[in-house]
RODRENKE-78022 format. One record per residue (C-alpha): x, y, z. Coordinates in steps of 0.1 Angstrom, whole numbers, padded with zeros to 4 digits, always signed. Example, Ala and Ser with C-alpha at 12.3 -4.5 7.8 and 13.67 -1.06 7.14 Angstrom:
+0123-0045+0078+0137-0011+0071
This chain:
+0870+1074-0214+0906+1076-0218+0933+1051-0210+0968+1058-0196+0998+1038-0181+1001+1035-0145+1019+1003-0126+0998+0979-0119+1002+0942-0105+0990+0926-0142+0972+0954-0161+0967+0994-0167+0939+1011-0143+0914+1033-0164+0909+1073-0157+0879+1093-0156+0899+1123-0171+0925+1126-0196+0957+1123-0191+0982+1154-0190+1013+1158-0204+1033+1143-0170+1009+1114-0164+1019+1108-0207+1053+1110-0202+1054+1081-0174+1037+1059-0192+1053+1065-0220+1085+1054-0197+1066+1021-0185+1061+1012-0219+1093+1016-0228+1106+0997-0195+1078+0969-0201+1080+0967-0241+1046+0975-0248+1047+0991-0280+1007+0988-0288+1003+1009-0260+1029+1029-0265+1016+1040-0303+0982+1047-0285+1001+1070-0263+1017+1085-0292+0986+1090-0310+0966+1103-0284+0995+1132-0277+1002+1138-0315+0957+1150-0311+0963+1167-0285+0993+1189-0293+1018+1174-0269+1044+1169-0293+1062+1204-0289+1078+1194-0254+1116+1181-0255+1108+1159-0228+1079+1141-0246+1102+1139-0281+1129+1119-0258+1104+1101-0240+1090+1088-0277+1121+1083-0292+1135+1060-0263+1098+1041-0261+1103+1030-0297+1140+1023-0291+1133+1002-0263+1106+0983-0283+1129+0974-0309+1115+0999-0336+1143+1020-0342+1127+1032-0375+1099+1051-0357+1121+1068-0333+1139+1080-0360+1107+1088-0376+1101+1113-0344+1132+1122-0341+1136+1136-0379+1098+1152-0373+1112+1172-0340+1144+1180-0359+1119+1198-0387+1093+1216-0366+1122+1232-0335+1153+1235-0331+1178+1206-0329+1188+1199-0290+1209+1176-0267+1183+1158-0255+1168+1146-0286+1199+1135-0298+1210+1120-0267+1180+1098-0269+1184+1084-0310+1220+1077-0297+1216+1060-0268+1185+1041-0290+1209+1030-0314+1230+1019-0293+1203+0999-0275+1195+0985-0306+1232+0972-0312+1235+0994-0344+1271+1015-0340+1277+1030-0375+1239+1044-0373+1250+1059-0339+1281+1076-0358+1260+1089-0382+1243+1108-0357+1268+1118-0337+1285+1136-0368+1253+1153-0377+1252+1164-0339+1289+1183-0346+1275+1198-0379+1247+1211-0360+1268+1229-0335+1247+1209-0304+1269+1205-0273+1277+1173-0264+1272+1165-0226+1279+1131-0201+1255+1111-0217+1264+1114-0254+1301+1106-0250+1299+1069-0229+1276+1055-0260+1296+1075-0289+1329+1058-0272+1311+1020-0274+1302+1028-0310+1335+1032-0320+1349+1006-0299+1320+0982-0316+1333+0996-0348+1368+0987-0341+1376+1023-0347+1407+1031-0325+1416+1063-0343+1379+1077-0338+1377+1069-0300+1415+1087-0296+1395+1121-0309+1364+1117-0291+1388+1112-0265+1407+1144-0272+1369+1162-0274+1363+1152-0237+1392+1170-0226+1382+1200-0248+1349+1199-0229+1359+1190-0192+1340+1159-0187+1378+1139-0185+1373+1132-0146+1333+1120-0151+1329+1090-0138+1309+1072-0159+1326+1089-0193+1361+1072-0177+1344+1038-0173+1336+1041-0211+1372+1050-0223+1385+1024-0196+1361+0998-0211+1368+1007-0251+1404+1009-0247+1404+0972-0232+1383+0962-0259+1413+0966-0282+1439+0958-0260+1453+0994-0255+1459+0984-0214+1485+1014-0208+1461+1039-0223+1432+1022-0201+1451+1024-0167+1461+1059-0178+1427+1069-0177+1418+1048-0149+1449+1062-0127+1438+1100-0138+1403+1098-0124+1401+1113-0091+1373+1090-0078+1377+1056-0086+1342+1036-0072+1329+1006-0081+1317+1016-0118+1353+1020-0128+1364+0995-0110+1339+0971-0128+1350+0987-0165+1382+0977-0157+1370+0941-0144+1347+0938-0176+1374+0954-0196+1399+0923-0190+1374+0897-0190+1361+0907-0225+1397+0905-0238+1404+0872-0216+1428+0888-0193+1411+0863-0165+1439+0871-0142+1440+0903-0143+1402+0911-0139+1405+0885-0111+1435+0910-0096+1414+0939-0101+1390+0924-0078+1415+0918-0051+1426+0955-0053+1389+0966-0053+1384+0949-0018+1420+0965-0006+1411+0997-0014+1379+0987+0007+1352+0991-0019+1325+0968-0017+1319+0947-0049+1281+0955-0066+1261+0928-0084+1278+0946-0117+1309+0932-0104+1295+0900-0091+1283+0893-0130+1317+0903-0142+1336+0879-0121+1309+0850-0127+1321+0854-0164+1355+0853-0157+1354+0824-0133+1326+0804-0160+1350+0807-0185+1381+0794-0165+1357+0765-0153+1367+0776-0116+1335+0760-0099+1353+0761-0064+1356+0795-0068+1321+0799-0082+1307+0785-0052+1327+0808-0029+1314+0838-0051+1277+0823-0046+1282+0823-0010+1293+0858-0014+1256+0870-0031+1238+0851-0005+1258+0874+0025+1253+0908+0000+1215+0902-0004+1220+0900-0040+1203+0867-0047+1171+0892-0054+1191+0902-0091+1180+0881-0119+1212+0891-0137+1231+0881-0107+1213+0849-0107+1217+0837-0145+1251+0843-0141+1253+0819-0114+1226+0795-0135+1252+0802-0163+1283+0795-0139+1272+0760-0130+1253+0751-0164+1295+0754-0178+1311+0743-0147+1289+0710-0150+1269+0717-0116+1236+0711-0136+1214+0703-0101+1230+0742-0091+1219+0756-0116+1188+0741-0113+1183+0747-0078+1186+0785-0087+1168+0789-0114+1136+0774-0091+1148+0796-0063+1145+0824-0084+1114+0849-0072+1115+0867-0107+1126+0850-0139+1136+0870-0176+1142+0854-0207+1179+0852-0200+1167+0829-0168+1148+0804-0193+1174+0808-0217+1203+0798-0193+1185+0770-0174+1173+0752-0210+1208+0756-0226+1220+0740-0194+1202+0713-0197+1210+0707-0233+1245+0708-0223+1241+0682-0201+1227+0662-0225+1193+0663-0207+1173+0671-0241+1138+0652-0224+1145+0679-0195+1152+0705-0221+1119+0701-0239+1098+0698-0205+1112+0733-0194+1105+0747-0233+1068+0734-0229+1066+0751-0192+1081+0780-0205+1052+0778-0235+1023+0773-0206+1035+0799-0181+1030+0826-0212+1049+0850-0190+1078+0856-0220+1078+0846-0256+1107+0823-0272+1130+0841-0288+1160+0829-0313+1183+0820-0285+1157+0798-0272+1143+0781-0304+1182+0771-0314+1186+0753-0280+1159+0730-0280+1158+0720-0320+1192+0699-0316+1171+0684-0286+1144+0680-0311+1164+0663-0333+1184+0639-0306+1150+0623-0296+1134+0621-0332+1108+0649-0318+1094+0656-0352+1064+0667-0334+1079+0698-0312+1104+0704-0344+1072+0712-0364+1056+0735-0336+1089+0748-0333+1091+0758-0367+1058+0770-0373+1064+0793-0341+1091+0806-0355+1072+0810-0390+1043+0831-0373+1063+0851-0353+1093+0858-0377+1116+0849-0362+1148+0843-0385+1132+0862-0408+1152+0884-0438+1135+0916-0437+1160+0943-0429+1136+0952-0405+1137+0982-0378+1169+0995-0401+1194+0967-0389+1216+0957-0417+1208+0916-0411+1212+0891-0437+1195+0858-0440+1201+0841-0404+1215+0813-0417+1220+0795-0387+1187+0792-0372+1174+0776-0407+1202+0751-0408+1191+0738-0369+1160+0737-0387+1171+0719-0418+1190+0694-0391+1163+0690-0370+1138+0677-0401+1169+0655-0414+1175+0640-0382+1140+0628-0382+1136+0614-0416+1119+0641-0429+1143+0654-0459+1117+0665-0479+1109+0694-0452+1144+0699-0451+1148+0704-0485+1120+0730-0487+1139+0751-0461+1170+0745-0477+1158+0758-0508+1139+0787-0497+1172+0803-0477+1187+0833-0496+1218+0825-0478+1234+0793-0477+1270+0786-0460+1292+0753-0458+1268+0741-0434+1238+0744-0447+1249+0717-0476+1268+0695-0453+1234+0688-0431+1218+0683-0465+1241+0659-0479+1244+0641-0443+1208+0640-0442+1201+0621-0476+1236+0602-0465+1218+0592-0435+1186+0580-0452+1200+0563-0482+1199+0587-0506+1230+0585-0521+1218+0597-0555+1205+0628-0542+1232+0633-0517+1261+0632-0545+1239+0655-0568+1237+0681-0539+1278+0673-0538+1281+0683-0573+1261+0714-0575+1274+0726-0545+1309+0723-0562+1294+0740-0590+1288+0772-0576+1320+0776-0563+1314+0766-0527+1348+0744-0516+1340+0714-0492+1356+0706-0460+1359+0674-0440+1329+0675-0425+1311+0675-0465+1332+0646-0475+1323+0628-0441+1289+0632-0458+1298+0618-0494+1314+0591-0482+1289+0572-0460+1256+0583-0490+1285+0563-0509+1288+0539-0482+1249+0532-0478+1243+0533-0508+1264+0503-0521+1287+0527-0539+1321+0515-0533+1340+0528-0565+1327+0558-0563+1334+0561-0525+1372+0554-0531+1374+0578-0560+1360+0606-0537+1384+0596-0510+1410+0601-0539+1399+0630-0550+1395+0643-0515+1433+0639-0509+1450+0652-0545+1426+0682-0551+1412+0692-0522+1441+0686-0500+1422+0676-0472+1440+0648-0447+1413+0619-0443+1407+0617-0404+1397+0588-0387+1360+0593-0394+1364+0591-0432+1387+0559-0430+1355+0544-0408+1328+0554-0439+1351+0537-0464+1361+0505-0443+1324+0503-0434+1314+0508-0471+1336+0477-0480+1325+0454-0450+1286+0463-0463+1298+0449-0498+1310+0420-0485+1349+0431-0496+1362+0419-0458+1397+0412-0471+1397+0452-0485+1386+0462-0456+1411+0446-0435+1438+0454-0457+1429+0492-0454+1428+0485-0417+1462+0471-0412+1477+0503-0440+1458+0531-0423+1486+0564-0421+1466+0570-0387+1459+0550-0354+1425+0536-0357+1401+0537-0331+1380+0512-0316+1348+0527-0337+1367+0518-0365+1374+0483-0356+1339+0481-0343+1321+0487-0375+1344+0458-0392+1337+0434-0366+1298+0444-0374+1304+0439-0413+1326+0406-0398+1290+0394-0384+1273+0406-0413+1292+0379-0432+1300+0354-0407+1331+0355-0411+1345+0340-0375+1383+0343-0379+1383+0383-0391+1354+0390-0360+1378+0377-0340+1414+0397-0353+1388+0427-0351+1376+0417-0314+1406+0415-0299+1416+0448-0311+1383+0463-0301+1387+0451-0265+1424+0459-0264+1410+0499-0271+1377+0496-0253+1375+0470-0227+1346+0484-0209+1326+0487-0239+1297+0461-0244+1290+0463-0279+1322+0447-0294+1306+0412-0268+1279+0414-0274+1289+0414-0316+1314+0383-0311+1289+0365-0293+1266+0370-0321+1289+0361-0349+1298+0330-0327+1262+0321-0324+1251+0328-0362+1285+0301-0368+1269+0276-0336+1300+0278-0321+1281+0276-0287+1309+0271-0269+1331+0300-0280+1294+0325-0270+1301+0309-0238+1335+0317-0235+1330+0357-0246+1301+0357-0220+1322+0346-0192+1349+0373-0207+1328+0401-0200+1318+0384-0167+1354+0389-0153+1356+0425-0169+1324+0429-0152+1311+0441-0190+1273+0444-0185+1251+0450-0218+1235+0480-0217+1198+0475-0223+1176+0485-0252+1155+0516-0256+1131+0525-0277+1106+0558-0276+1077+0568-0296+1055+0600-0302+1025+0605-0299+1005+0637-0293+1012+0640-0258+1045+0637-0258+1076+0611-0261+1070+0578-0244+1107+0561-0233+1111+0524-0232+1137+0503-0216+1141+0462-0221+1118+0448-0191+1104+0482-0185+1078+0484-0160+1078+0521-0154+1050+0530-0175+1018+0547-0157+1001+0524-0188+1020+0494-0183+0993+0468-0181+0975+0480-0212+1008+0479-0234+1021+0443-0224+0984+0429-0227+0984+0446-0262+1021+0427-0267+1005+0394-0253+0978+0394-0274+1003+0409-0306+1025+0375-0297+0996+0354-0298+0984+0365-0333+1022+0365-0344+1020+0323-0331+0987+0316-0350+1000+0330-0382+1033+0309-0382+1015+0277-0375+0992+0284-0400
């Protein structure tokens, strides 16, 4: 019994009789809509037996089922085997074009489209608008002025949707006389050329004038489309225009177009940027049908926010719902969540996931030129360092063929951040070695492994060096390592001496993390210089209190605690309470000072009742 492709609610119905050649063809066209390439190579198979293969119309129909499925090797494959057994034709070529193009691959598409002029094939409406976006993605100006010059040779100057390609490439590098030439010469202009022009000048961030084009769009009484919607949405997420945003909302509610998931992520995206996180979140839970651009938008949101517990809850509904796969974009959202919260757990699953399925992988695979993606393995790197786990990190970092700046800065940060400073200033030197210069963010690094690691000569020598051979200006954030470094080594007066010499103003971090070394010491006088200043810069801020208090209390100056508590009393200062989380298999548990939240909260203070107990019998033991 054979099985073909036919639309169904969640699966393929089975025939009682083979399919023909038309019944091969359409499903050949739902896999290619659906990306179902196992099916697709059945279908392939099953008309290679049969002798289906001769028909132009099946040759396209393969060649744009492997395009759409990401295997632009195979199409080629079939599109090379047609080339050899008939004769070369539009269609065909048509197809591997438009495939490459699909596939984001523009030289490739070049390639063919010379072969197609050596060949003598014709070129029609449908090879010139993806030749013109190859050699606009090429940054070839010359080459898009003679394609140009060929559509005039073949009469296809007033088509529509050929226009809308020149319109859009000649934005694309800023040629805007040549663009409203073109625009100006068509005959028709509806709302596809309208929306080149509006896409145009958004892509170039000519926000005003793709917002003008929209106001002549309506005069001339067209009616904008949901490609137009999307194009505005851009231009007004980009300008942070939420007022505007929400008056372009309104707009898709009135046109019916709330029903377009493209016209919906651009909303989600819209108030993601525009900081209207419960928006976005209302829409993307609104939404009747969701893509991977939907989960993608609504998780990034939340991660911009700062929501990263929200951000892995949607990542783990996106895993149970198994309706769409993570793909890169998703993965490198949710690992800096992963590493905010410590969530060495999802980091791992993350990673493994990513291992399984290849993702970030260096294969050169389906004939895209890709190197090493270096960025997804140094969220990885930073996700495992962030959690204490540098000896993970270290295996990635030494397995990637393609290390940049920031690959070694999250390395050296990491064993920084740990108190490695050993294996942090070894990874300094080699990396200086090989030729690779470092940057401000890499000394940031050098200097606190030096800092936590008790190294103070060193740590000024590198803050030396960093000025006289690297010519790098020390920002705020290095002079904060180094006075830090000397409070930890008990070198106050140093520290305060740096302090009062600084070439730049210093923040209230900076006199924050001397007033901590202050307490460290117990040195009263200092904590209070350093407390003053601290609260002269940050009087809202609790921390620089609740440190005075402390060094006051450490001292039993009783009094004087009493005195900085009444302080923050009047400045209505109020200590923001402790938190502490944990994993555990099913997830990460949150804790608050006092917290009674907890679905389990009679088990865990009984457990800390009994823990205090034991702690009482042991200390009067």
């Amino acid at each position: 019994m054979y099985k073909t492709l036919v639309k169904t609610p969640n699966s393929f119905r089975r025939f009682s009789s083979p399919p023909n050649l038309t019944s091969c063809i359409k499903s050949l066209q739902f896999c290619a809509n659906h990306n179902n390439l196992q099916q697709g190579k059945k279908l392939h198979s099953y008309m290679l037996i049969n002798g289906f293969l001769s028909s132009p119309l099946t040759i396209t129909s393969l060649i744009n089922m492997y395009s759409k499925c990401n295997l632009i090797c195979d199409a080629f494959s079939v599109f090379n085997s047609s080339s050899s057994t008939t004769e070369p034709n539009v269609f065909a070529y048509n197809a591997i074009i438009a495939g490459c193009i699909f596939n984001d691959l523009p030289k490739p598409t070049l390639q063919v489209y010379k072969n197609m002029r050596v060949a003598g094939v014709m070129m029609d409406k449908f090879t010139f608008p993806c030749v013109v976006k190859a050699f606009s993605d090429c940054g070839d100006i010359a080459g898009l002025k003679n394609v140009h010059g060929l559509v005039f040779k073949f009469g296809l100057d007033h088509d529509l949707f050929v226009g809308s390609a020149f319109v859009h490439g000649y934005l694309k590098f800023e040629v805007v006389m040549d663009a409203h030439q073109v625009f100006d010469e068509m005959p028709d202009r509806d709302i596809v050329l309208w929306n080149a022009m509006i896409n145009g000048y958004t892509q170039i961030g000519a926000f005003d004038n793709a917002l003008n084009c929209l106001k002549k769009l309506r005069a001339y009484g067209n009616v904008p489309s949901r490609f137009t919607v999307t194009g505005i949405l851009s231009v007004l997420t980009l300008k942070g225009d939420l007022y505007n945003g929400k008056a372009m909302h309104g707009f898709v509610i009135i046109m019916g177009y709330f029903s377009g998931i493209a016209v919906c992520n651009a909303l989600i995206d819209m108030y993601g940027k525009c900081k209207g996180f419960l928006d976005a979140l209302d829409i993307f839970e609104l939404m009747q049908f969701k893509d991977i651009y939907s989960w993608n938008s609504i998780i990034g949101v939340h991660q911009q926010c700062g929501d990263h517990e929200g951000t892995i809850r949607l990542f783990d509904r996106m895993l149970r719902d198994k309706v769409f796969s993570p793909d890169l974009v998703t993965v490198t959202t949710v690992l800096p969540a992963c590493s905010h919260l410590a969530e060495l757990r999802h980091g791992k699953e993350i990673h493994a996931y990513m291992i399984t399925k290849g993702l970030g992988k260096d294969d050169g695979e389906n004939g895209k030129d890709r190197t090493d993606d270096t960025y997804i393995k140094n969220a990885i790197m930073d996700m495992y360092g962030k959690c204490g786990c540098m000896r993970e990190a270290r295996l990635v970092f030494d397995h990637m063929s393609s290390k940049d700046s920031a690959s070694w800065n999250i390395m050296i940060m990491g064993y920084a951040m740990h108190g490695f400073g050993n294996e942090a200033l070894g990874l300094f030197h080699k990396m200086c070695d090989i030729s690779i210069i470092p940057d401000e963010v890499t000394f940031i690094g050098v200097l606190s492994a030096c800092n936590h690691a008790g190294l103070v000569k060193e740590g000024l020598a590198f803050l030396s060096e960093m000025k006289s051979k690297y010519k790098i200006s020390p920002t705020v954030e290095h002079y904060t390592c180094v006075i830090d470094m000397f409070g930890r080594a008990g070198l106050l007066n140093k520290a305060y001496e740096l302090l009062s010499e600084l070439p730049i103003e210093a923040n209230s971090v900076v006199w924050r993390a001397f007033l901590a070394a202050c307490h460290l010491h117990g040195d009263a006088n200092l904590a209070k210089v350093a407390a003053r200043k601290v609260v002269d810069l940050e009087p809202e801020h609790c921390g620089s209190y609740v440190l005075m208090s402390n060094v006051y209390g450490t001292l039993g100056r009783y009094e004087e605690v009493s005195d900085v508590r009444l302080n923050m009393r009047q400045h209505n200062v109020k200590k923001t309470p402790g938190c502490s989380w944990i994993e555990f298999g099913d997830g990460v548990h949150v804790f608050g000072t006092g917290d009674q939240t907890h679905p389990d909260e009679e088990s865990i203070y009984g457990e800390l009742s009994s823990l205090y107990r034991t702690m009482g019998l042991c200390h009067r033991s």
